[in-house]
N, C-alpha and C positions, 0 to 999 in steps of 0.2 A: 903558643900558649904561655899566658903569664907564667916565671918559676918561681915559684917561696923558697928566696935562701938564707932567710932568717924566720927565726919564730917569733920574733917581737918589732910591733910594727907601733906607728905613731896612734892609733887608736885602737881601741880593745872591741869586741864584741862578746858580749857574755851571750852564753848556750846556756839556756837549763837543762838541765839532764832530762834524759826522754829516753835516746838509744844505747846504755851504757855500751853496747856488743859494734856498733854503726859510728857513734862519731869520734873514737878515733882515728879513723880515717874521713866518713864526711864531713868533718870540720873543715879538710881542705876546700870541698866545695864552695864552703862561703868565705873564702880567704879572697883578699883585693887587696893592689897596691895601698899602700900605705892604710891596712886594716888585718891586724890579726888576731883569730877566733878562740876562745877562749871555753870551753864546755866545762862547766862548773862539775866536780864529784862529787857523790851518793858522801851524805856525811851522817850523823846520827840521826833517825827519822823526828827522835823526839825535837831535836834544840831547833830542825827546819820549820816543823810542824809548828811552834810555839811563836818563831819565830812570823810565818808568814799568816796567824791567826792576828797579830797582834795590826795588821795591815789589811787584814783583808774580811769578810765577814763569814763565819761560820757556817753558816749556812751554805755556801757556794760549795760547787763541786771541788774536790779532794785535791787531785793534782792541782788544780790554780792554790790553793794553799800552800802546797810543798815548793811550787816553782817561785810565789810570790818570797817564801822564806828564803830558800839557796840563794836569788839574784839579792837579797835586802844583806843576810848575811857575807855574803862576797863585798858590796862594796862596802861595809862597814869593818871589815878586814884593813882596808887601809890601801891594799895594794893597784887599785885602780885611779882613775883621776878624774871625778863624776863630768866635766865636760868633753873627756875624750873617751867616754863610753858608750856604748849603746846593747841594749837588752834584742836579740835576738828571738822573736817567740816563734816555734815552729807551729806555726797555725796553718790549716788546710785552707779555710777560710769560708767553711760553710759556717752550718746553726752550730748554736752551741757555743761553746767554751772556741771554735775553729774563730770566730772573729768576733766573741766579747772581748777575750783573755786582754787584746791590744788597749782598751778604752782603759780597762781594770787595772793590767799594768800599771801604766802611765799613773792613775790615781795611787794606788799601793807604795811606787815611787815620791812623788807627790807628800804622800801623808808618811815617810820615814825620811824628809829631807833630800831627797836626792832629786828634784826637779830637775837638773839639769842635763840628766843621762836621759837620751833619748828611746826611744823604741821602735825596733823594726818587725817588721812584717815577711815573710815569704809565703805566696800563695798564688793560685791560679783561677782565683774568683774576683780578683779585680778588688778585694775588699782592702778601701785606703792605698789606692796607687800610690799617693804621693810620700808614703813611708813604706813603700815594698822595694825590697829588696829585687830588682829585673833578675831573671837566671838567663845567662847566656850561655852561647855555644861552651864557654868554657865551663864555666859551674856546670852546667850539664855534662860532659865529659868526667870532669874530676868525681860527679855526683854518682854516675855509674858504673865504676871500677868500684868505689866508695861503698857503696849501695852489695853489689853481687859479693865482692872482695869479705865484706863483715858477715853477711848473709852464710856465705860458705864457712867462715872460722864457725861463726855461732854452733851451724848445724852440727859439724863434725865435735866442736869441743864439749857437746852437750851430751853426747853420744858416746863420748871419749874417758871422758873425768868421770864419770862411775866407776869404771871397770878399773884406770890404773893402778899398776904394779907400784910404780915408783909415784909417789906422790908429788903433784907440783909439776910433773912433764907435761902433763897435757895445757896448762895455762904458760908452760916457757913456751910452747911452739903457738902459741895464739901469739906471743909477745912476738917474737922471732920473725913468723909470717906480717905480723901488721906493721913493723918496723920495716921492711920491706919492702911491702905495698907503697907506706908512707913517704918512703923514697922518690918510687917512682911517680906516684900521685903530684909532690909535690913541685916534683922536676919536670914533668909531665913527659916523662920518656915510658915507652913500652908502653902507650898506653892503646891499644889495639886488639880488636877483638879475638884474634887470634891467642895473642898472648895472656889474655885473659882467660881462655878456656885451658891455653896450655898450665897456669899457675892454679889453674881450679882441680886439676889432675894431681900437679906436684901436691897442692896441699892436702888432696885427701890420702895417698901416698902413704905421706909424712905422719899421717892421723893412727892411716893402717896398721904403719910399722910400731908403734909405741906397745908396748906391752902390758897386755889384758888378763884381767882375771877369766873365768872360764865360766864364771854365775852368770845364770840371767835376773836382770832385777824388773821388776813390773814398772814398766812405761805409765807417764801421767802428763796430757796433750795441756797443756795451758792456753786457753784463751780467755782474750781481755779487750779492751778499748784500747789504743794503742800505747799512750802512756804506762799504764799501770801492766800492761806486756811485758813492754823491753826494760824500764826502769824500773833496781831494784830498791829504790828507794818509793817507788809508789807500789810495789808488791810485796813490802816488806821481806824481802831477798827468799824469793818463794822458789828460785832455784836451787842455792845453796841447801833451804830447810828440807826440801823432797830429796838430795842427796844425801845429807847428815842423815837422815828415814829412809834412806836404803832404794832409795827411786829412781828410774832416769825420768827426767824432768825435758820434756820435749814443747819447742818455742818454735813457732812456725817463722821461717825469713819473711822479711819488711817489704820485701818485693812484692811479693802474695798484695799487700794491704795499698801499695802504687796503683798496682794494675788494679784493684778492685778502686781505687781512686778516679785514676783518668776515666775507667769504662765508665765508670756510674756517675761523670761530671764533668763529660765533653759538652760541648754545645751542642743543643738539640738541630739547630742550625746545620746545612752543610754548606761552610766554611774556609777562609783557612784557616782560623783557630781548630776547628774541629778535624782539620787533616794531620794537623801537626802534633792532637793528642791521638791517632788512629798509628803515625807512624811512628811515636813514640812505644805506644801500646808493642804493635809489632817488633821492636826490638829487644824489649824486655823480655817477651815473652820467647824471644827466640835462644837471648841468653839464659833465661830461666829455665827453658827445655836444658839446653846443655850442663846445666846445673845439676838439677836434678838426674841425670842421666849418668854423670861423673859419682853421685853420690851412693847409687844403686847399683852401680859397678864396682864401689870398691865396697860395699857388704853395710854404707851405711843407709837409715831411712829416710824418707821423706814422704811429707803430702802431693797430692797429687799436683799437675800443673795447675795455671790458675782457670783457663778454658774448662777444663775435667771439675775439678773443686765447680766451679760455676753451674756446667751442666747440672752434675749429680745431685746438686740439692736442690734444685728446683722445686722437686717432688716436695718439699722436705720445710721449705725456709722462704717467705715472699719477700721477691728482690725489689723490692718498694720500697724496703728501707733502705735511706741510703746516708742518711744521718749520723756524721763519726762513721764509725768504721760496722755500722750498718749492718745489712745481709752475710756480714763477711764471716760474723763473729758463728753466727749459726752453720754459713757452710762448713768452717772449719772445723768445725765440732762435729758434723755428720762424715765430714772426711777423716778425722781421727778411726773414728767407730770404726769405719770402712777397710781402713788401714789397720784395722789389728790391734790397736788402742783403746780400749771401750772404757778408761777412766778419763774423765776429764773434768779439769778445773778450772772454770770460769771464775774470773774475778773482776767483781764489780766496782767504779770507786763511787763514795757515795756522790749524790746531787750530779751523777752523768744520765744524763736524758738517754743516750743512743744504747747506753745499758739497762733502762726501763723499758724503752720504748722496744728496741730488736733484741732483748737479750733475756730477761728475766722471765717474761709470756711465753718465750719461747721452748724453752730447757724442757719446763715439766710433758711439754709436747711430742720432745725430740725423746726424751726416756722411756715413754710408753710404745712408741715406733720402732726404738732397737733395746729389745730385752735383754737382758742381760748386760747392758753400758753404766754406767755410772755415772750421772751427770752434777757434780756438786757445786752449789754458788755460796762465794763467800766474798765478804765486802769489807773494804779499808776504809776507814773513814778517822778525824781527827779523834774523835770522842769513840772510836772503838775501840775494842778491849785486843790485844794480840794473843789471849789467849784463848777468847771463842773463834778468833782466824784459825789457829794452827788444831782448834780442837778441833774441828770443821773437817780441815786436811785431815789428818786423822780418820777422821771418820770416812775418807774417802780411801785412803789408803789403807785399811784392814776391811772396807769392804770387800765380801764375796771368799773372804779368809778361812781356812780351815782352823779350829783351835788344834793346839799340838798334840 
């Protein structure tokens, strides 16, 4: 396996932000000789926003706004060298934003001078082979330590940072463990399945041990398209605000939304492409079992696996959509409920089809199904206001409240 034993390489690849919790450690994935990967940070939402309207058209959905601003602002910084760059878009590569965002880039680029920074692609739709990025054996590899390693910090630290005593311990041992990781991801030592369930144990442990206040605070299940999920620059840092509100703020692992990928976008065909996303599928899923199992054992929560989640909403959510992140958004919303969570906050960004299409029809369906849930939609968009966002939350969070 290739080692990264440096972090700056003869050409750059800029990441827009997507996974703040995920790429610092998946960034190693897309690391290659003489190429190293650069994940641009959540900066102020306004100067992004201003920024990538000034490039791109209002109208379009949200996140391409924010990603168009952060990659335009980065190289107008100064510190890259527009022919030894390349823009990184983590597109799926289905409808949607999954393989416009690639044409749109390049124009965006284009129209604030920078033509000569290229754009890549990674995807498993074939869409524009000849600027995708191959994943091989090794990015696969790095991708899934990468992948489970972030998955497990998130869950525990989410779980975690309510409660502390001592303020700030629970994000030094996020640091601690991912420097760590990083290590060996990088060097590609330990990297074995074994060892991987053994470090998924040490770290919940380590989670265990930190010291808790003895409150319970009411649980709020966040589901989203997957951008505006994990990036808090497209959720206008919707974790942090549920915790300054007294909340634990619970973010389902990325895994969940893979495995809901490969199943709903193997080839219909049997294949060998379709064998190689069945055995892929099978391995995720076996470390995702042991995930969740490590998490349930040391007193923390989670959703169910992805098989369960799958089954149980069937009743519930039609798996026809599969558009962006599709049927997923409603399973996990039905698996919140189920789980003991019955507030949840969906958050739309605006001009996302897969959030019109599987997401907004659906809520007011799933609220009359389980009484007593709480289903609230609220949406980011350039031209909206952040105070009917957080009034919204609000509203979600004193529902079903007793006054004092």
């Amino acid at each position: 396996m290739y080692r990264i034993l440096t972090e700056k390489e003869e050409n750059t690849i800029l990441l827009p932000a997507t996974l703040d919790s995920h790429f610092p450690l998946l960034r190693y994935m897309f690391w290659r000789k003489g190429y190293s990967v650069v994940p641009l940070e959540d900066e102020s939402e306004f100067d992004v926003r201003e920024e990538g309207l000034k490039y791109s058209n209002p109208e379009i959905c949200y996140p391409f706004v924010l990603m168009t601003g952060q990659v335009v602002r980065a190289l107008k910084s100064g510190k890259y060298d527009p022919k030894k760059t390349f823009v990184l878009m983590p597109t799926a590569g289905d409808a949607c934003r999954g393989a416009c965002y690639i044409g749109l880039m390049k124009k965006a680029l284009e129209r604030s001078g920078y033509s000569d920074v290229r754009v890549l692609t990674i995807n498993v739709r074939h869409v524009r082979d000849d600027i995708s990025l191959p994943i091989s054996l090794d990015m696969a590899v790095r991708g899934l330590f990468g992948l489970f390693y972030s998955d497990m910090l998130m869950l525990l630290a989410n779980q975690t940072r309510p409660y502390e005593i001592n303020k700030g311990e629970t994000d030094e041992l996020v640091k601690e463990w991912t420097g760590k990781a990083a290590e060996d991801i990088k060097l590609g030592r330990h990297l074995t399945l074994h060892r991987l369930r053994k470090n998924m144990k040490l770290m919940a442990d380590s989670f265990a041990r930190i010291e808790k206040t003895s409150e319970k605070k009411q649980a709020v299940g966040i589901v989203a398209e997957f951008y505006v999920k994990y990036c808090a620059l497209g959720n206008w840092d919707i974790v942090k605000y549920l915790e300054e509100n007294g909340c634990e703020a619970h973010v389902n692992g990325a895994s969940w939304y893979f495995l809901y990928y490969i199943d709903s976008h193997k080839p219909a065909r049997k294949n060998l492409e379709r064998l190689g996303f069945e055995i892929v599928k099978k391995l995720l899923r076996s470390v995702q079992d042991s995930m969740i199992k490590t998490l349930r054992s040391g007193g923390f929560r989670c959703l169910s696996d992805y098989n369960t989640m799958d089954m149980n909403s069937r009743d519930y959510v039609s798996h026809t959509l599969t558009i962006g992140d599709g049927w997923l958004m409603g399973a996990e919303t039905v698996d919140y409920i189920n789980n003991g969570i019955p507030k949840v906050l969906c958050i739309a960004p605006f001009g996302c089809m897969a959030n019109v299409c599987a997401g907004r029809g659906l809520y007011p369906a799933l609220q009359r199904r389980f009484p007593g849930s709480s289903i609230t939609v609220v949406e980011t968009d350039a031209s909206g206001s952040k105070m009917n966002y957080y009034n919204r939350v609000q509203m979600l969070i004193h529902f079903g409240k007793k006054a004092p």
